[in-house]
C-alpha positions in Angstrom: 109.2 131.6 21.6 106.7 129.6 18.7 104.5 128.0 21.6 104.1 131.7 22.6 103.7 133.3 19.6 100.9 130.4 18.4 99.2 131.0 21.8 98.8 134.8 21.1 97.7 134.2 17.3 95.2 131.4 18.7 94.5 134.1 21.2 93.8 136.9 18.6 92.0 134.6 15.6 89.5 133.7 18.4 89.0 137.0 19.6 88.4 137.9 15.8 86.0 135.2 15.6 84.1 136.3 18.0 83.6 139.4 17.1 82.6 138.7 13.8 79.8 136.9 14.9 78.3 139.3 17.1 78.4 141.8 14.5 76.8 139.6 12.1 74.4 138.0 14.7 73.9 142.3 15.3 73.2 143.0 11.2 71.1 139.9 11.2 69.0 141.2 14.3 69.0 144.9 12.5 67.8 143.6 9.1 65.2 141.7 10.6 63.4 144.1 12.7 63.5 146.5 9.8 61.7 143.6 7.5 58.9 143.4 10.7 58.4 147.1 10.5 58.5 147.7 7.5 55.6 144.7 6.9 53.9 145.6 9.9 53.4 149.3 8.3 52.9 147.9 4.7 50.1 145.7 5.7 48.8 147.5 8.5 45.1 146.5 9.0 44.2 149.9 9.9 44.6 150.4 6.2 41.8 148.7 5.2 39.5 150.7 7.5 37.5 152.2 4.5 34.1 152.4 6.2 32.2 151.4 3.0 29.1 150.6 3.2 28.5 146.7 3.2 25.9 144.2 2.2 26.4 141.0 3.9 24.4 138.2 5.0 24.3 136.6 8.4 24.1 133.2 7.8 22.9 130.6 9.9 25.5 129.0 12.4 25.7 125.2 12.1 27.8 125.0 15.0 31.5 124.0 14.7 32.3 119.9 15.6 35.6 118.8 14.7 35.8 115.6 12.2 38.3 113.6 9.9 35.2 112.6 7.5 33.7 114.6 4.9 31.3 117.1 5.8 28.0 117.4 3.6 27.4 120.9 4.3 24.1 123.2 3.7 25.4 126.2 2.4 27.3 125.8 -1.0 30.0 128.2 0.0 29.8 127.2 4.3 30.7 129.7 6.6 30.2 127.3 9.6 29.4 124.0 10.7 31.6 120.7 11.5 34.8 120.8 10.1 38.5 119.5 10.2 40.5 119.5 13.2 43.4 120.4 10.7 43.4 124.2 9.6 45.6 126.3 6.5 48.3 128.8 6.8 46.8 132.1 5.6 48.4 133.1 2.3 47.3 133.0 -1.6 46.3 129.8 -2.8 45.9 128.6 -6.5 44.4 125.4 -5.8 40.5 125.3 -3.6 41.8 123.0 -0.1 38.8 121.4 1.2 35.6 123.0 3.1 36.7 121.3 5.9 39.8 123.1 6.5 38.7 126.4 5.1 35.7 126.1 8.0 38.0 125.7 10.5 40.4 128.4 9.5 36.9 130.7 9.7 36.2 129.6 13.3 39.8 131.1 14.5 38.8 134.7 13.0 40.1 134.2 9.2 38.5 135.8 6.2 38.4 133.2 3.3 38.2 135.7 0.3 36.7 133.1 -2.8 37.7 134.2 -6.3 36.6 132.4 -10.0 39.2 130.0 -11.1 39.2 132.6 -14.5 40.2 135.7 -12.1 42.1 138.1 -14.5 45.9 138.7 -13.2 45.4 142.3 -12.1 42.5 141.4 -9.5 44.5 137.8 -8.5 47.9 140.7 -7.9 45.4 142.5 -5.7 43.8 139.3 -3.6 47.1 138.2 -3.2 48.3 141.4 -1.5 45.4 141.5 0.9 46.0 137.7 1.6 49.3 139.3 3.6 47.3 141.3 6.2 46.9 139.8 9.6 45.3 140.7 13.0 46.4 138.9 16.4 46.0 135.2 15.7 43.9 135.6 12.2 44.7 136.0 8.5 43.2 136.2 4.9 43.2 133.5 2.3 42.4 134.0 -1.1 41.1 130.8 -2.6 39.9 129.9 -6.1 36.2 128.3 -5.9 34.7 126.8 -8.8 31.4 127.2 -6.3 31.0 131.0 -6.5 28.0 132.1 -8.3 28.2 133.0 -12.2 27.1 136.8 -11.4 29.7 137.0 -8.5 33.9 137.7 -8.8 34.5 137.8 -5.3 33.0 135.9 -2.0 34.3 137.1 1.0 33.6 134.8 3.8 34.0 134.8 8.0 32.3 132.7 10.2 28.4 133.0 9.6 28.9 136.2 7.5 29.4 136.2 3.2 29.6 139.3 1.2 29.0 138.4 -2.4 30.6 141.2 -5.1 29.7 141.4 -8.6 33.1 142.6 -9.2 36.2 143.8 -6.9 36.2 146.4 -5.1 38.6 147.3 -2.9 36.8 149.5 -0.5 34.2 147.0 0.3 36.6 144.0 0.5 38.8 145.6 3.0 35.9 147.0 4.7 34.5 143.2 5.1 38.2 142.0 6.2 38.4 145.1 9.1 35.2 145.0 10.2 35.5 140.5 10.5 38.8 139.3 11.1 39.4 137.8 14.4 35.7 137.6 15.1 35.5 133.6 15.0 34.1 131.8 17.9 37.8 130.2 18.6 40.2 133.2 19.1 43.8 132.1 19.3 46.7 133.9 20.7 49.3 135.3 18.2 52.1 133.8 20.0 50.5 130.3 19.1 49.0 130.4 16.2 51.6 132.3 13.9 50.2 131.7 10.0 47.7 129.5 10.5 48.0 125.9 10.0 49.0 125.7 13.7 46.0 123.6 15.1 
């Protein structure tokens, strides 16, 4: 009578087991579909579709070599040109990563956004938002550059295009990000290149 009472117990406990699982696998799957739309609709890049008018310069393309050695480049602030093979996961960063691996970020679509390393906190709060949108395989960094002209607070870059703004403004930033990300030479697929930093 025990060995057949343990047997249904044993029977029962794993039952129970189980099904907690697949209802916690189940709230698991729920929450984080709700987190995706949610983000999706929060940084929807349809949002930053302002159509303000833009002044930005086409630079000259330099071409886009891979290479593990430093790269003295033309342009102050490059927007092309021989670069790492390595490249950065979009985001906010407080600390300027090399040219090199910014470049290479801009040849897969990504807007570098450059701030002064004396940003005040409400316009850093704002670049760091933006630095959350994405499109297909491309992002936005917002990096601190000790580079960007005295008369400037923002630099937005893409590959052979820079939009210098005496001050932020948000219509003409997201303008610059909607009407440029994912426009690099080297598109890559979503699937493969989720955050950057992938190559």
């Amino acid at each position: 009578m025990k060995k057949a009472q343990k047997a249904v117990l044993k029977k029962k406990s794993k039952y129970v087991l189980i099904a907690s699982h697949t209802l916690l696998g189940a709230a698991l799957l729920l929450i984080a579909i709700n987190l995706i739309q949610y983000t999706a609709g929060k940084y929807d890049i349809e949002k930053l579709n302002y159509n303000a008018e833009i002044q930005v310069t086409n630079d000259k393309d330099y071409g886009g070599g891979h290479s593990e050695a430093p790269v003295p480049y033309e342009m102050k602030i490059p927007t092309s040109g021989v670069h790492s093979p390595h490249d950065l996961k979009y985001g906010f960063y407080n600390e300027k990563p090399p040219y090199e691996k910014l470049v290479h970020n801009l040849e897969h679509g990504d807007i570098v956004i450059y701030y002064p390393p004396n940003t005040d906190a409400e316009t850093l709060e704002k670049l760091n938002v933006l630095a959350h949108y994405r499109k297909a395989g491309s992002g936005i960094l917002a990096v601190p550059n000790g580079d960007v002209p005295a008369n400037d607070k923002i630099v937005a870059t893409a590959w052979t295009k820079t939009m210098e703004l005496p001050a932020y403004d948000e219509a003409k930033v997201g303008t610059f990000i909607y009407k440029f990300i994912n426009r690099g030479p080297e598109v890559i697929p979503p699937e493969i290149r989720q955050g950057g930093g992938t190559m």
